[in-house]
mmCIF file of the N, C-alpha and C atoms, coordinates in Angstrom:
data_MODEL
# 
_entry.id   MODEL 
# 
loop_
_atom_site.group_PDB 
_atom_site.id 
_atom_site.type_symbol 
_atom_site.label_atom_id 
_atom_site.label_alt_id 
_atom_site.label_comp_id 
_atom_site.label_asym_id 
_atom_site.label_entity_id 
_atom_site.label_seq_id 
_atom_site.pdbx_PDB_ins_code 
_atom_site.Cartn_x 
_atom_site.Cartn_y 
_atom_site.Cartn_z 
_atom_site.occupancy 
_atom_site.B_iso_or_equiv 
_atom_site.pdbx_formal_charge 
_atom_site.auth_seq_id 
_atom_site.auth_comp_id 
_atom_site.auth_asym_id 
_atom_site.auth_atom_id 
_atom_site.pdbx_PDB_model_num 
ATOM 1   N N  . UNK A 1 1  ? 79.045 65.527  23.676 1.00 0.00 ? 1  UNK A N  1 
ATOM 2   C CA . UNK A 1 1  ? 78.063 65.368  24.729 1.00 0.00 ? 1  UNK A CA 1 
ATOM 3   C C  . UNK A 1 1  ? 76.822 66.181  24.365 1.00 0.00 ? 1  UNK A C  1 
ATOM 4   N N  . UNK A 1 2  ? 75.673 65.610  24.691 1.00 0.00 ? 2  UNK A N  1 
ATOM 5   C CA . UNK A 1 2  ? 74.444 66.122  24.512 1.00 0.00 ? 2  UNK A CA 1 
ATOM 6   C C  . UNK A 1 2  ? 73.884 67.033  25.272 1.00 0.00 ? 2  UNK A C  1 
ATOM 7   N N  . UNK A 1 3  ? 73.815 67.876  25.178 1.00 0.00 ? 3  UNK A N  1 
ATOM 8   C CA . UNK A 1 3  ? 73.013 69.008  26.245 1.00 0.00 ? 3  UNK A CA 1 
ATOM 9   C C  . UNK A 1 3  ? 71.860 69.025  26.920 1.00 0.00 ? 3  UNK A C  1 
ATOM 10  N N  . UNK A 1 4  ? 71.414 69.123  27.776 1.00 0.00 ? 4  UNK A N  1 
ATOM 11  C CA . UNK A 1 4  ? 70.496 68.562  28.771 1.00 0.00 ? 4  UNK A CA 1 
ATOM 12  C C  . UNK A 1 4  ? 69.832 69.951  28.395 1.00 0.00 ? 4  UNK A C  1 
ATOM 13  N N  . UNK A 1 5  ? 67.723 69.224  28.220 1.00 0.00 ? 5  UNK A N  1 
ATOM 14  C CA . UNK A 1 5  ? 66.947 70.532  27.553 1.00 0.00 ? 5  UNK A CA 1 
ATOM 15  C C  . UNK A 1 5  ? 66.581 70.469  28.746 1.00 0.00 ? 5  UNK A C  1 
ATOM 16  N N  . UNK A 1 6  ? 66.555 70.252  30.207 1.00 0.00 ? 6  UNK A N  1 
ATOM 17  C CA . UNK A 1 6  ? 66.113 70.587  31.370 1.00 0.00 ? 6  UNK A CA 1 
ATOM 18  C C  . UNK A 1 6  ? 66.271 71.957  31.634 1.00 0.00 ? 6  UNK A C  1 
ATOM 19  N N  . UNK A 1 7  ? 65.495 72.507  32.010 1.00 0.00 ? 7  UNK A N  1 
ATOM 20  C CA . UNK A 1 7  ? 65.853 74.111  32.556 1.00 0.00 ? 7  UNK A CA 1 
ATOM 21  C C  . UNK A 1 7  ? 66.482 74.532  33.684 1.00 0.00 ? 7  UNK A C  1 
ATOM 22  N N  . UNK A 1 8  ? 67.746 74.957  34.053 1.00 0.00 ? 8  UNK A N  1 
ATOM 23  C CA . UNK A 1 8  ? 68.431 74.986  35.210 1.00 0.00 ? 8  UNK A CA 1 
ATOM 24  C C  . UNK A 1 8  ? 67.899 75.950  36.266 1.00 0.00 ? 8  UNK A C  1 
ATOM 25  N N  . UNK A 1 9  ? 67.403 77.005  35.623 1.00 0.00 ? 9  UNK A N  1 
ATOM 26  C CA . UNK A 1 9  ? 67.075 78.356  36.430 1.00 0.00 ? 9  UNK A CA 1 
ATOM 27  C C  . UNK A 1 9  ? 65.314 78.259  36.675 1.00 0.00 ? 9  UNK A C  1 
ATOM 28  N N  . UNK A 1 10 ? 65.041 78.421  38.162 1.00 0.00 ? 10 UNK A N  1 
ATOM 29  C CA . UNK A 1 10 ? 63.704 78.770  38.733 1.00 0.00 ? 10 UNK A CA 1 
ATOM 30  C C  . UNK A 1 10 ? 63.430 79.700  38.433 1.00 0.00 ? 10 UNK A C  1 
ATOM 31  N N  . UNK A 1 11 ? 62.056 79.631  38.646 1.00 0.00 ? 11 UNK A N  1 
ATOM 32  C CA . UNK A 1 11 ? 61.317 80.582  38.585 1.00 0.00 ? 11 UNK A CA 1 
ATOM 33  C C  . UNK A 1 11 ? 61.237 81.754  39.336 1.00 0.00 ? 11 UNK A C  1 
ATOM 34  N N  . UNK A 1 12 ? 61.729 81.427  40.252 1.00 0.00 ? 12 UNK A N  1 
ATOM 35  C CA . UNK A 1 12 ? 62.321 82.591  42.007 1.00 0.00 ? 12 UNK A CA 1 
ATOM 36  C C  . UNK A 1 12 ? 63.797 83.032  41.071 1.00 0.00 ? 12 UNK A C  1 
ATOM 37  N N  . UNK A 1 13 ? 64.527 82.418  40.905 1.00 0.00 ? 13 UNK A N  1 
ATOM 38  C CA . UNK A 1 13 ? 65.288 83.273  40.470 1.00 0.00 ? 13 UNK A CA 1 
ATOM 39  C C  . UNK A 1 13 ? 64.898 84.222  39.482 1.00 0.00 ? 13 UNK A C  1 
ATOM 40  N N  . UNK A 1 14 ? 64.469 83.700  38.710 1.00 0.00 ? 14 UNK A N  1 
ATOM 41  C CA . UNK A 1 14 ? 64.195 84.677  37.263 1.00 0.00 ? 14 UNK A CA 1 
ATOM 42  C C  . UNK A 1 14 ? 63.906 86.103  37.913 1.00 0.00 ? 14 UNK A C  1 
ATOM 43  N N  . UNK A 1 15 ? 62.382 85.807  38.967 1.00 0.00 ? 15 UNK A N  1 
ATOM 44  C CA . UNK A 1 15 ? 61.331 86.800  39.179 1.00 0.00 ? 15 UNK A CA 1 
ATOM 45  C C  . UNK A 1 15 ? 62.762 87.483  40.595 1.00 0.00 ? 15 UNK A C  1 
ATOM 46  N N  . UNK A 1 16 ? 64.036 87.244  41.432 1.00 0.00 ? 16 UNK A N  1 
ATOM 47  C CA . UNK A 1 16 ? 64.729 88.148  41.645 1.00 0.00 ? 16 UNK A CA 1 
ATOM 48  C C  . UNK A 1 16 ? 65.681 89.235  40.769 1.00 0.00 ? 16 UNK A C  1 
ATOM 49  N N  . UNK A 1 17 ? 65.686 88.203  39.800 1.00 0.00 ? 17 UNK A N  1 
ATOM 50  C CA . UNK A 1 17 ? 66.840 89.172  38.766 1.00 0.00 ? 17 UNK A CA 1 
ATOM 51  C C  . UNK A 1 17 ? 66.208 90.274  38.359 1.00 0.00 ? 17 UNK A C  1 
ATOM 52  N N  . UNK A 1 18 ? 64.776 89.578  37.898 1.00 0.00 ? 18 UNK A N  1 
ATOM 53  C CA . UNK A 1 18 ? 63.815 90.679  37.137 1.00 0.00 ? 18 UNK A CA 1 
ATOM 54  C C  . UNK A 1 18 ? 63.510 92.028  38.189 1.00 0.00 ? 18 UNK A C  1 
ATOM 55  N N  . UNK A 1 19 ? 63.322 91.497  39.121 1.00 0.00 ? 19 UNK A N  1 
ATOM 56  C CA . UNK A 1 19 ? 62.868 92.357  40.355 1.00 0.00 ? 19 UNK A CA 1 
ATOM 57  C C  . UNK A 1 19 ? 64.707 93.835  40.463 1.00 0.00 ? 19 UNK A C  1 
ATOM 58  N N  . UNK A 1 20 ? 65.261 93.117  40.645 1.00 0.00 ? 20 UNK A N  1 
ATOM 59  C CA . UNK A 1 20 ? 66.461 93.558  40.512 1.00 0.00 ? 20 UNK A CA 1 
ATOM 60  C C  . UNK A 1 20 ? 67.109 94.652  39.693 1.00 0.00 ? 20 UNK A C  1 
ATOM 61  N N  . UNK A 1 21 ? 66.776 94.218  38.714 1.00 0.00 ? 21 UNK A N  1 
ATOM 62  C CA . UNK A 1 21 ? 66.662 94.974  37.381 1.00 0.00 ? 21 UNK A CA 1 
ATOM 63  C C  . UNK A 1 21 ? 65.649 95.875  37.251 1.00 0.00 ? 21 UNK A C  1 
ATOM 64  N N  . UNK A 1 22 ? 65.019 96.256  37.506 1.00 0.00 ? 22 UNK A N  1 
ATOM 65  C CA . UNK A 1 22 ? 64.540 97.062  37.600 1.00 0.00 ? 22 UNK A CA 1 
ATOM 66  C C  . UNK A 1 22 ? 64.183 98.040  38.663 1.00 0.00 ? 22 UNK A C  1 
ATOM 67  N N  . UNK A 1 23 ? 64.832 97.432  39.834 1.00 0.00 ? 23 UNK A N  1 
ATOM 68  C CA . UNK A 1 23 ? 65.259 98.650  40.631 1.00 0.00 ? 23 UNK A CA 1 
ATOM 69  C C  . UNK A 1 23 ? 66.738 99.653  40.344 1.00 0.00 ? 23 UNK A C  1 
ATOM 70  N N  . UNK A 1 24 ? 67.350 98.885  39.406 1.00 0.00 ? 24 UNK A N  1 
ATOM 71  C CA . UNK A 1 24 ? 68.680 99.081  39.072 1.00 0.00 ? 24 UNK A CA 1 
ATOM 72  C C  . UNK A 1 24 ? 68.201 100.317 37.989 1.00 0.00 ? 24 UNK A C  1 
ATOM 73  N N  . UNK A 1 25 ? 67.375 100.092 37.424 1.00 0.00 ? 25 UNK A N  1 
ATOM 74  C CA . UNK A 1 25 ? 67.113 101.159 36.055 1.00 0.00 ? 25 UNK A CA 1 
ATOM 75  C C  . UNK A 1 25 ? 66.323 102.207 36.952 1.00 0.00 ? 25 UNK A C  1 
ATOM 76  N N  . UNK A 1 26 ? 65.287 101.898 37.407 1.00 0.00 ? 26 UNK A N  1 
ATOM 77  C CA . UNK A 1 26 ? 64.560 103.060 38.826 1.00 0.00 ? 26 UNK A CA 1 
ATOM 78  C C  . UNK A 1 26 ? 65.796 103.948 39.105 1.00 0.00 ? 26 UNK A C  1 
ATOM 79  N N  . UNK A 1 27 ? 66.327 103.465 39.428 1.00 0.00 ? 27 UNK A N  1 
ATOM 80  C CA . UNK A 1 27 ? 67.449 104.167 40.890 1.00 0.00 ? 27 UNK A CA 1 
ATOM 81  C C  . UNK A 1 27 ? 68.799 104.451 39.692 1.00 0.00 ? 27 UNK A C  1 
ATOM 82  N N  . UNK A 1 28 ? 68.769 104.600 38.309 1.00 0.00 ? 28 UNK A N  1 
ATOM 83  C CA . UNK A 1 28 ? 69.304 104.918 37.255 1.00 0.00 ? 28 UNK A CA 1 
ATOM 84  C C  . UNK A 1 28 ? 68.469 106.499 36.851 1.00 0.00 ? 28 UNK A C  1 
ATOM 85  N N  . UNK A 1 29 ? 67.003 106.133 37.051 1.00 0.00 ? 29 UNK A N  1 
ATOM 86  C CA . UNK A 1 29 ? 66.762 107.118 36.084 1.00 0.00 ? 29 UNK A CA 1 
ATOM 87  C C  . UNK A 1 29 ? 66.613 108.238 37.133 1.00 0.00 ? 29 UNK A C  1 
ATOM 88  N N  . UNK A 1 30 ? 66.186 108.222 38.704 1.00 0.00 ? 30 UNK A N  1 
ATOM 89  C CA . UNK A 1 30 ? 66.174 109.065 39.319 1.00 0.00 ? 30 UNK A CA 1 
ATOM 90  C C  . UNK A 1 30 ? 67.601 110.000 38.931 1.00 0.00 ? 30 UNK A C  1 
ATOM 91  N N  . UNK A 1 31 ? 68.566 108.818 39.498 1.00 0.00 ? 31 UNK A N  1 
ATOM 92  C CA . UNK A 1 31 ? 70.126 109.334 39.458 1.00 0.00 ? 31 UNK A CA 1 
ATOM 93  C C  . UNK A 1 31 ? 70.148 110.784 38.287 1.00 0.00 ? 31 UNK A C  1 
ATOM 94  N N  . UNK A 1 32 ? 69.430 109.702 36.927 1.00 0.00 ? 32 UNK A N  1 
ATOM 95  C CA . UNK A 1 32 ? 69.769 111.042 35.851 1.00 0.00 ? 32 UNK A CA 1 
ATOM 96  C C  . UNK A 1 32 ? 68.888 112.141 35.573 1.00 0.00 ? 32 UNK A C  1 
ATOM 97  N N  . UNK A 1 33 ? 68.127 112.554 36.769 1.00 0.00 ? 33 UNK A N  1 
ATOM 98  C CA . UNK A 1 33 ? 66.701 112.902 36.691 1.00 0.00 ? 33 UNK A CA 1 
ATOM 99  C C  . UNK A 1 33 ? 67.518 114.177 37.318 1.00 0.00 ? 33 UNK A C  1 
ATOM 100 N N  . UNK A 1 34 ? 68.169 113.403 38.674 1.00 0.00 ? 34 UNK A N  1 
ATOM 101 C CA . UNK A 1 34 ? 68.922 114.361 39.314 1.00 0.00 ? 34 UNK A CA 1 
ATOM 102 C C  . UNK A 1 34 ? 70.022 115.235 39.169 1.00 0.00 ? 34 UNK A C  1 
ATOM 103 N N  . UNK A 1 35 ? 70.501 115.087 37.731 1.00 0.00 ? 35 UNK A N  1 
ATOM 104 C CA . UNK A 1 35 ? 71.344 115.753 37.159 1.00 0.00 ? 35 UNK A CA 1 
ATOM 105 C C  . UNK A 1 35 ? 71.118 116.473 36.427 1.00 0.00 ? 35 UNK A C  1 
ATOM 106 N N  . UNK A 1 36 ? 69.748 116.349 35.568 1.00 0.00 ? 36 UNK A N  1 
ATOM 107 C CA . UNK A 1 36 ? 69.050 117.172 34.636 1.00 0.00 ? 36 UNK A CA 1 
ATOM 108 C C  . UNK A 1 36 ? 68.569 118.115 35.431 1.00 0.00 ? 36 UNK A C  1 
ATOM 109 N N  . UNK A 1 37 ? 68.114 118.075 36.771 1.00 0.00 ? 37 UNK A N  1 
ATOM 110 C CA . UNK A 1 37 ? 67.378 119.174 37.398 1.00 0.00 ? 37 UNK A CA 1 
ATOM 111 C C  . UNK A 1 37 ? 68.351 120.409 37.392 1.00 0.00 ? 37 UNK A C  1 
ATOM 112 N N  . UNK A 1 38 ? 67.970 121.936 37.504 1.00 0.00 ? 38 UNK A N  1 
ATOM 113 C CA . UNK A 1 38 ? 68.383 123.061 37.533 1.00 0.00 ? 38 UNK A CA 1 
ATOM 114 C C  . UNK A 1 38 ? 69.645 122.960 38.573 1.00 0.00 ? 38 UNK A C  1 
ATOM 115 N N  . UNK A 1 39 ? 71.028 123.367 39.084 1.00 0.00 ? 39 UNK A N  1 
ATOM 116 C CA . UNK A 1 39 ? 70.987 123.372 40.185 1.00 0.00 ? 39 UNK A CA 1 
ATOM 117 C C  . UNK A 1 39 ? 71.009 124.477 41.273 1.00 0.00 ? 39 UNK A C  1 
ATOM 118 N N  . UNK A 1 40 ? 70.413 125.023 40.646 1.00 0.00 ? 40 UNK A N  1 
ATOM 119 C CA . UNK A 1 40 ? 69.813 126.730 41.171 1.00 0.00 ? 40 UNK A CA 1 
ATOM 120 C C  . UNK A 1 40 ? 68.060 126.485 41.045 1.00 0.00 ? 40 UNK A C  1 
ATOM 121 N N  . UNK A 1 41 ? 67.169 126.542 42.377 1.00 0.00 ? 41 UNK A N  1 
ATOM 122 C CA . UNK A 1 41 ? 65.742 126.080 42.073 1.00 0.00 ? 41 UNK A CA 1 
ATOM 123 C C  . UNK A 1 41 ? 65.489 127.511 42.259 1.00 0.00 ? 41 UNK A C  1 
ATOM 124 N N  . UNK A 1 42 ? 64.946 128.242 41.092 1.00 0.00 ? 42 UNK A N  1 
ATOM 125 C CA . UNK A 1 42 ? 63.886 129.390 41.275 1.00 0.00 ? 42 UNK A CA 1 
ATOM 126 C C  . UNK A 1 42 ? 63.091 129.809 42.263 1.00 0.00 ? 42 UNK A C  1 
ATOM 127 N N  . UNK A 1 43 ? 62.152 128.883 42.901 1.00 0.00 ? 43 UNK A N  1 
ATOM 128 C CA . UNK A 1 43 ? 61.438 128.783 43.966 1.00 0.00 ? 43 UNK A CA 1 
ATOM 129 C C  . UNK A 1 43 ? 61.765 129.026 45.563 1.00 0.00 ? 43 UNK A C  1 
ATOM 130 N N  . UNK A 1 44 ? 63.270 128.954 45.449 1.00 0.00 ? 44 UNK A N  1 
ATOM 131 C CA . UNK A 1 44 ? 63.888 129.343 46.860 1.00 0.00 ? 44 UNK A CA 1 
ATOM 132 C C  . UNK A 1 44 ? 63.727 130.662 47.344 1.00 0.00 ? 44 UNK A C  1 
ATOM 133 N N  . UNK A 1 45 ? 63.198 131.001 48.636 1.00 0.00 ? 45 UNK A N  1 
ATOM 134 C CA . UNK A 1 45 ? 63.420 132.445 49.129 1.00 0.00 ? 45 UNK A CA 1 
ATOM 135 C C  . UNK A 1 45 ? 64.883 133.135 48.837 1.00 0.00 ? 45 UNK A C  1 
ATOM 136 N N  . UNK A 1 46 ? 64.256 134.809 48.242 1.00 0.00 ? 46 UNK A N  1 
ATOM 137 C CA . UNK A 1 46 ? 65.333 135.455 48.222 1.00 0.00 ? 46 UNK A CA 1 
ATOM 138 C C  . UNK A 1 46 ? 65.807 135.108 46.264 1.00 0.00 ? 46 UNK A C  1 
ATOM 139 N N  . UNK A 1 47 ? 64.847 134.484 45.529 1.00 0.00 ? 47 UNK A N  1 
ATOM 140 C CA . UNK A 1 47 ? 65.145 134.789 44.410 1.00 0.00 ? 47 UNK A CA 1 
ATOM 141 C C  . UNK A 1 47 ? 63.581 135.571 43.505 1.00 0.00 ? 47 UNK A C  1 
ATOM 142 N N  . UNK A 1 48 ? 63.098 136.136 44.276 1.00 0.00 ? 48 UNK A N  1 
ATOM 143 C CA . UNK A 1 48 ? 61.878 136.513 43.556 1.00 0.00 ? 48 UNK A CA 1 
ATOM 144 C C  . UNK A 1 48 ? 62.398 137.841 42.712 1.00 0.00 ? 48 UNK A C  1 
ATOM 145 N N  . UNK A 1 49 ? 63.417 138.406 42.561 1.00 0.00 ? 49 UNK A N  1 
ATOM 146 C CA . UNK A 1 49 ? 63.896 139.060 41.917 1.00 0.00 ? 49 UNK A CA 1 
ATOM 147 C C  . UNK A 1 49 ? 64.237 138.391 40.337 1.00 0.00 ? 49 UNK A C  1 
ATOM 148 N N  . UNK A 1 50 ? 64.630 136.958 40.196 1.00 0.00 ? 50 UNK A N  1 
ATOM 149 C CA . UNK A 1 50 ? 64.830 136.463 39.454 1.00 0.00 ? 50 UNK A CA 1 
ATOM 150 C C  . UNK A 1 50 ? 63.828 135.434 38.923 1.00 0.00 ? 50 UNK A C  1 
ATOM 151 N N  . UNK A 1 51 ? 62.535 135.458 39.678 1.00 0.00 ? 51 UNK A N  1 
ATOM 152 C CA . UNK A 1 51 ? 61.836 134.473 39.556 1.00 0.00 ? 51 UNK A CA 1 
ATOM 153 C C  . UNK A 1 51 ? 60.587 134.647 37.601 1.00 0.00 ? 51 UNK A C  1 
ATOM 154 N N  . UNK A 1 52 ? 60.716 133.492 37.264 1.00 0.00 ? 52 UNK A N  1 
ATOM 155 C CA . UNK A 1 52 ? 60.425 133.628 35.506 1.00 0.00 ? 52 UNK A CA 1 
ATOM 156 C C  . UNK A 1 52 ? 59.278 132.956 35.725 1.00 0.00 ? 52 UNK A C  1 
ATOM 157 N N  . UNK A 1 53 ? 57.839 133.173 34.578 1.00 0.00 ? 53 UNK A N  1 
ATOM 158 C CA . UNK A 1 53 ? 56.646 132.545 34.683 1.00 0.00 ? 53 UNK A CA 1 
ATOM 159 C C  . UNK A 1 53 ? 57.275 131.432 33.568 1.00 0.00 ? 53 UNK A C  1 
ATOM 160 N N  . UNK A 1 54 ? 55.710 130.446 33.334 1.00 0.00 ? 54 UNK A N  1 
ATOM 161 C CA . UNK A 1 54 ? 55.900 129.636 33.019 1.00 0.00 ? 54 UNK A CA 1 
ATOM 162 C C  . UNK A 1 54 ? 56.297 129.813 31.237 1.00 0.00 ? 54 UNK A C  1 
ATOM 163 N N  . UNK A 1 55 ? 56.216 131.239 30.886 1.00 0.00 ? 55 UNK A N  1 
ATOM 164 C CA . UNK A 1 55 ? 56.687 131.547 29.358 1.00 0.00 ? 55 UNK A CA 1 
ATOM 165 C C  . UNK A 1 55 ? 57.990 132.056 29.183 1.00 0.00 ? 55 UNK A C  1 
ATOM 166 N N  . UNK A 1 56 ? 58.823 132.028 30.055 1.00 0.00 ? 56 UNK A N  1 
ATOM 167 C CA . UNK A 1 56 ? 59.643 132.123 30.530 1.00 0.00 ? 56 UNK A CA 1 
ATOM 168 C C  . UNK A 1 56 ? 60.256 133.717 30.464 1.00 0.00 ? 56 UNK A C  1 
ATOM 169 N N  . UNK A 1 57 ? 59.320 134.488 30.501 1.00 0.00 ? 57 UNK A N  1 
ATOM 170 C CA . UNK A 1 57 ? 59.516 135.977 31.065 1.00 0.00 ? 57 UNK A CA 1 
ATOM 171 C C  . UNK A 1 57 ? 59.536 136.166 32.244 1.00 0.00 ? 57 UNK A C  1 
ATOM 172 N N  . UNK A 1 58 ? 60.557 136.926 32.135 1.00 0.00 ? 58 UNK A N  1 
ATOM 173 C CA . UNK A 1 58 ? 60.723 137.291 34.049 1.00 0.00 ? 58 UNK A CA 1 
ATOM 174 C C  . UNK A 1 58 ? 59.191 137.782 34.435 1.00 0.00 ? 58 UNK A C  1 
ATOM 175 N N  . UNK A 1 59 ? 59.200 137.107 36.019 1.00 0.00 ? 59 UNK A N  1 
ATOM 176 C CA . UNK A 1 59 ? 57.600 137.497 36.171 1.00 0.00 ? 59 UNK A CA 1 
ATOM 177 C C  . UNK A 1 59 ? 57.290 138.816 36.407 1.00 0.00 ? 59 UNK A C  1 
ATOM 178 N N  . UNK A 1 60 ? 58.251 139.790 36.563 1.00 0.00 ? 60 UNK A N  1 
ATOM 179 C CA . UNK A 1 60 ? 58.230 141.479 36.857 1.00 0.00 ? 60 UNK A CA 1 
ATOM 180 C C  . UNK A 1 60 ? 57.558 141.872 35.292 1.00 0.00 ? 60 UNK A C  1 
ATOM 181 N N  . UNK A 1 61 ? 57.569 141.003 34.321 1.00 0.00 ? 61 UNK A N  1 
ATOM 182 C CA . UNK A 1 61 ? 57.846 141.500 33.003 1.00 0.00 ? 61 UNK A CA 1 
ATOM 183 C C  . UNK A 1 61 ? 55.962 141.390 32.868 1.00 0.00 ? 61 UNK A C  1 
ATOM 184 N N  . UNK A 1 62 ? 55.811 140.117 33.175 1.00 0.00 ? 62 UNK A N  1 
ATOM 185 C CA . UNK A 1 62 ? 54.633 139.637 32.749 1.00 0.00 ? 62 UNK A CA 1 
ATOM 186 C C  . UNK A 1 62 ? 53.180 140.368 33.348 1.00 0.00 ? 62 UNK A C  1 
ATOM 187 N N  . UNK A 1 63 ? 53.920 140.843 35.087 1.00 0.00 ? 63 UNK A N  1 
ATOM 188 C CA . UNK A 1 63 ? 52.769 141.771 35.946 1.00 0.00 ? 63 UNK A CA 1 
ATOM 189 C C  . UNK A 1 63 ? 52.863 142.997 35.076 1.00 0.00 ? 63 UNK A C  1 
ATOM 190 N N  . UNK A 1 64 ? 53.600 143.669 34.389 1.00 0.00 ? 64 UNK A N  1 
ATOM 191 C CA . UNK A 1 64 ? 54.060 145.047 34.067 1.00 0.00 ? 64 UNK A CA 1 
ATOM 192 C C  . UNK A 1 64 ? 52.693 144.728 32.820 1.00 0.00 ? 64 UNK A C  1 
ATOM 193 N N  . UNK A 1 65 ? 52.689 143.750 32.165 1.00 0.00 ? 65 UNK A N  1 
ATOM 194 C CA . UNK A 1 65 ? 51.707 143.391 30.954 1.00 0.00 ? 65 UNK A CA 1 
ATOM 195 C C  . UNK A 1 65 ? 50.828 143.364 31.496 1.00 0.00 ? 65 UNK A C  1 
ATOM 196 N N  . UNK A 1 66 ? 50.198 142.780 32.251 1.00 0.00 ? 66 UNK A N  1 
ATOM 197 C CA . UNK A 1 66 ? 49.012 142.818 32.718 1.00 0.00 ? 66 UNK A CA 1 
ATOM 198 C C  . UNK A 1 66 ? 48.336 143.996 33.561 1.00 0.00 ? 66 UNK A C  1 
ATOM 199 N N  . UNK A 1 67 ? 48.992 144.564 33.918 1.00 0.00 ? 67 UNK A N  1 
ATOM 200 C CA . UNK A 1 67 ? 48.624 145.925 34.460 1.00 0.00 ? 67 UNK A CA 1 
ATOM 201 C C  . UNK A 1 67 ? 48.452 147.241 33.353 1.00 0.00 ? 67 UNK A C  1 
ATOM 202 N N  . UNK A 1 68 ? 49.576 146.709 32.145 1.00 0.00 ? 68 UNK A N  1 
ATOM 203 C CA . UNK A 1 68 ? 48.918 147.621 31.200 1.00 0.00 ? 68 UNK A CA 1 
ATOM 204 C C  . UNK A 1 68 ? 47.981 147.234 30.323 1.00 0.00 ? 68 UNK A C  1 
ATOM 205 N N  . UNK A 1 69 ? 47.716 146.218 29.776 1.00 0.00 ? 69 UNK A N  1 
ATOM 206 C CA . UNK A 1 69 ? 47.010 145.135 29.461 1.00 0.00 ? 69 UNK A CA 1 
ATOM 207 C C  . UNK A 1 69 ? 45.141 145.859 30.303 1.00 0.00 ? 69 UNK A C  1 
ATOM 208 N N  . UNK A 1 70 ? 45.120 146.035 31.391 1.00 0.00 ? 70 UNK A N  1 
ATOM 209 C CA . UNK A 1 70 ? 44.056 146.188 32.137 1.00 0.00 ? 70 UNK A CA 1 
ATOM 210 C C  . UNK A 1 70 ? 43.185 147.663 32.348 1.00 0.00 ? 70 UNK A C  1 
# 
């Protein structure tokens, strides 16, 4: 039997799957976004004892430099 070159699938479908798919990878990468994050956030009250600048010296370390530094 000969295969029919008619195209079975619309164009609405295509553009749901597509749509689909890519909420599926969205809501994938958050997911792994959310696992990579710290799960201790620095920024919370009550850790400024522990809190690190962006060079990742404790920031007690970095004022102590700059005050002698000055």
């Amino acid at each position: 039997m000969a295969s029919s070159s008619k195209k079975k699938t619309t164009m609405a479908k295509l553009t749901r799957e597509n749509r689909l798919r890519e909420r599926r990878l969205d809501k994938q990468a958050k997911k792994d976004a959310r696992k990579q994050a710290p799960a201790h956030h620095p920024d919370w009250p009550g850790d400024t004892l522990t809190a690190t600048t962006g060079t990742g010296q404790p920031a007690s370390e970095t004022a102590v430099q700059a005050l002698a530094d000055a």
